[in-house]
C-alpha positions as CSV (number, residue, x, y, z in Angstrom):
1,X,139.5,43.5,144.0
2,X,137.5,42.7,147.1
3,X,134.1,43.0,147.7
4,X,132.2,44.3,150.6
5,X,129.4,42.6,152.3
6,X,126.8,45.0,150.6
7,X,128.5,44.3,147.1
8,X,128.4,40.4,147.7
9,X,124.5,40.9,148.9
10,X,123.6,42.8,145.7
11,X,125.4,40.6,143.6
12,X,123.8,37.6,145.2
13,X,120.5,39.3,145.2
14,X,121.1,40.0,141.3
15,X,122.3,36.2,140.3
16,X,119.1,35.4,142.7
17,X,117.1,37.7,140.4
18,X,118.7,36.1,136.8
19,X,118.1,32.5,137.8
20,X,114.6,33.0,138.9
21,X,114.3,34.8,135.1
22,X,115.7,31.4,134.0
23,X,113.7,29.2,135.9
24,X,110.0,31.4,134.9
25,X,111.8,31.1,131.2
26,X,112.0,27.1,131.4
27,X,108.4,27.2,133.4
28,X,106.4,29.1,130.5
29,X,108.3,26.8,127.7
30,X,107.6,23.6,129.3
31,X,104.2,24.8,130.3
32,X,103.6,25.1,126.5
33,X,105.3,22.2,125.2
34,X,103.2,20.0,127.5
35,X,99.8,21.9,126.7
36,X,100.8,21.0,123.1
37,X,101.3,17.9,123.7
38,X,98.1,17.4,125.5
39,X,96.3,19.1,122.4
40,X,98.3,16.6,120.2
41,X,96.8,13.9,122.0
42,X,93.6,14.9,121.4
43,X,93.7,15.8,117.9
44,X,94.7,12.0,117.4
45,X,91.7,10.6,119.4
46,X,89.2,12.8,117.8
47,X,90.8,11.7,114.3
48,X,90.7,8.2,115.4
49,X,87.2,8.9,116.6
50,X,86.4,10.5,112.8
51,X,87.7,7.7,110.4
52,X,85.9,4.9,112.4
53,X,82.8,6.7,112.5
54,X,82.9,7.4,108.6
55,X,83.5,3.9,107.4
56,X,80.4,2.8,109.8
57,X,78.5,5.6,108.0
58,X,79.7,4.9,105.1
59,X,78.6,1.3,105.3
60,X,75.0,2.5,106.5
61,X,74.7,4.3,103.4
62,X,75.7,1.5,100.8
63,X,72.7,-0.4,102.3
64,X,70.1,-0.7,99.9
65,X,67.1,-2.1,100.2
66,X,67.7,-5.2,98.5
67,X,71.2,-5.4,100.5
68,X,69.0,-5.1,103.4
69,X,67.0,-8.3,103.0
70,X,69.4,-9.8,102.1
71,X,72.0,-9.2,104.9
72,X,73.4,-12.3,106.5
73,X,75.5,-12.1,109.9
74,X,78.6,-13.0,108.5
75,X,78.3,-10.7,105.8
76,X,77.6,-8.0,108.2
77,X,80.4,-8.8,110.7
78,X,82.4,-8.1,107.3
79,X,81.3,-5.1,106.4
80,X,81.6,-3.9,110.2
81,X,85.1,-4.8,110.7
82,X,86.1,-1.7,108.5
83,X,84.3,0.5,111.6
84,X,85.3,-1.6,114.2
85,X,85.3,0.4,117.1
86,X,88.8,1.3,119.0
87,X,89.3,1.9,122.6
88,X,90.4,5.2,123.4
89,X,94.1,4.9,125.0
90,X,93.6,8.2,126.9
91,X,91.0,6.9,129.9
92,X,93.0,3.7,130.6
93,X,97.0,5.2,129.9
94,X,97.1,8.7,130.8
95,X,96.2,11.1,133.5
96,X,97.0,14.1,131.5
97,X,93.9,14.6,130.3
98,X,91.1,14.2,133.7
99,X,89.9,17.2,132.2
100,X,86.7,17.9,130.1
101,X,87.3,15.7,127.0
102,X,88.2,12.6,129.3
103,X,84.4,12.0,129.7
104,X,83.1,12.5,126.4
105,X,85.7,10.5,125.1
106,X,84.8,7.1,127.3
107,X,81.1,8.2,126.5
108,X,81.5,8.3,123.1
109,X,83.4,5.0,123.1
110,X,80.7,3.3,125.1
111,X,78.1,4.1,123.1
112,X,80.3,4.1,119.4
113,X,81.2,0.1,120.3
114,X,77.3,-0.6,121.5
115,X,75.8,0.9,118.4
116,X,78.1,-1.0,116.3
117,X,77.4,-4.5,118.1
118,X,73.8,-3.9,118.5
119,X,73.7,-2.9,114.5
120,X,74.9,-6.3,113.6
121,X,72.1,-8.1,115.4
122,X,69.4,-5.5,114.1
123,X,70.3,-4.9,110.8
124,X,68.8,-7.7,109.4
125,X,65.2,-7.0,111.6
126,X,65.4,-3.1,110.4
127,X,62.7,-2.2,107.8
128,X,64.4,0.6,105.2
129,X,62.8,3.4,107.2
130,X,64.4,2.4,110.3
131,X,67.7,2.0,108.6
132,X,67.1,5.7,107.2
133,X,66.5,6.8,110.4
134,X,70.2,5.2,111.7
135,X,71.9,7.1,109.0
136,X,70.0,10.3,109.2
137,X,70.9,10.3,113.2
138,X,74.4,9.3,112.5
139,X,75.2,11.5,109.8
140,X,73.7,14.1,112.0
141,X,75.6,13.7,115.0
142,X,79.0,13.3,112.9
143,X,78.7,16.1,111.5
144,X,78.2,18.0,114.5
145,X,81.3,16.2,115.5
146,X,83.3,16.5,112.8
147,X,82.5,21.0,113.0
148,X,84.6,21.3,115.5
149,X,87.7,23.0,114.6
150,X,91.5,22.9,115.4
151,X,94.4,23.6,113.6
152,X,98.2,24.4,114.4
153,X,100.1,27.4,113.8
154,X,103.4,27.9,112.9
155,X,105.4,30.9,113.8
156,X,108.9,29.7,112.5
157,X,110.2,26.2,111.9
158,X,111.0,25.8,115.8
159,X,107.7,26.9,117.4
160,X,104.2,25.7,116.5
161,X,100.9,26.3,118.4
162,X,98.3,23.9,118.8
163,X,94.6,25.8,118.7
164,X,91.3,23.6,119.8
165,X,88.2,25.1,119.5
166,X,86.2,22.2,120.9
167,X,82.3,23.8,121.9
168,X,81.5,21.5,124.7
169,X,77.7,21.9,123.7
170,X,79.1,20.2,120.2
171,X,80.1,17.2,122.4
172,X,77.1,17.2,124.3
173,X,75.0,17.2,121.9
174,X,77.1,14.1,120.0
175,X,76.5,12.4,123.1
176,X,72.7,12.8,123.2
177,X,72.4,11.6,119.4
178,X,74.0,8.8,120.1
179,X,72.1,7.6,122.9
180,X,69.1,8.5,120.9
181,X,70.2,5.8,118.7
182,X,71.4,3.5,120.8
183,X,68.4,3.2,122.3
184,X,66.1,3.3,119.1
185,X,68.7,0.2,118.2
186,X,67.5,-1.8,121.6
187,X,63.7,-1.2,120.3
188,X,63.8,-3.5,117.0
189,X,62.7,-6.4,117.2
């Protein structure tokens, strides 16, 4: 059976029609695969971020005032390995992410690895209300940090959905803690 020009056209036109279906198909799955991925990515910094910042705390808190006086630069270089500061990979390896979080995280980086390098020089020049004053601040600005909330969904064992619910004015205000510190750091003498 032949077909006639107008036959061919329509059936061209609907072949045409299914593989641009396809093609919107493929977009919209990729679309979501890679915004996963992107989310993924930032889950792990922000869990990275999490664990260093609570051994730091944690160390700020074991400080007692006897520890305090008695704090020698070896021992603290010690203790501050276990919050030793890591580079976020996202700035320096991937352009995925140019978007909002790109700053906060080389922010928060910045000022993470000075407060911890500063703290072992002033830790032995702090009196105890000063050292209260670095934990109150830090354990204030984690836990701003650490209420913002993700999670991932899944709808069957195939598909999963990544959900961030990162308030920018959460980060911001991280940020602004921790140059608060930072700088109260620089004033000890």
């Amino acid at each position: 059976m032949l077909l006639n020009l107008k036959q061919k056209k329509n059936l061209i036109i609907i072949l045409l029609s299914l593989l641009l279906l396809l093609n919107l198909f493929f977009i919209i799955t990729y679309s979501k695969h890679n915004s996963n991925l992107k989310k993924g990515i930032i889950i792990n910094e922000f869990s990275r971020i999490t664990k260093d910042w609570r051994n730091f705390n944690f160390f700020l808190k074991e400080i007692d005032e006897y520890t305090l006086n008695n704090l020698n630069k070896q021992n603290i270089s010690l203790f501050m390995n276990l919050s030793n500061p890591s580079k976020s990979s996202i700035p320096n390896t991937s352009n995925m992410l140019t978007s909002e979080y790109n700053y906060f995280l080389s922010e928060f980086d910045r000022l993470y690895a000075n407060i911890v390098k500063v703290s072992i020089n002033k830790l032995p020049k702090m009196s105890q209300n000063e050292l209260l004053d670095l934990q109150k601040d830090m354990i204030k600005a984690y836990n701003i940090f650490s209420s913002i909330q993700w999670k991932i969904t899944n709808a069957n064992k195939k598909n999963f959905t990544i959900i961030l619910n990162f308030d920018k004015s959460k980060l911001r205000e991280v940020i602004k803690i921790l140059t608060k510190v930072e700088n109260k750091l620089y004033k000890i003498n």
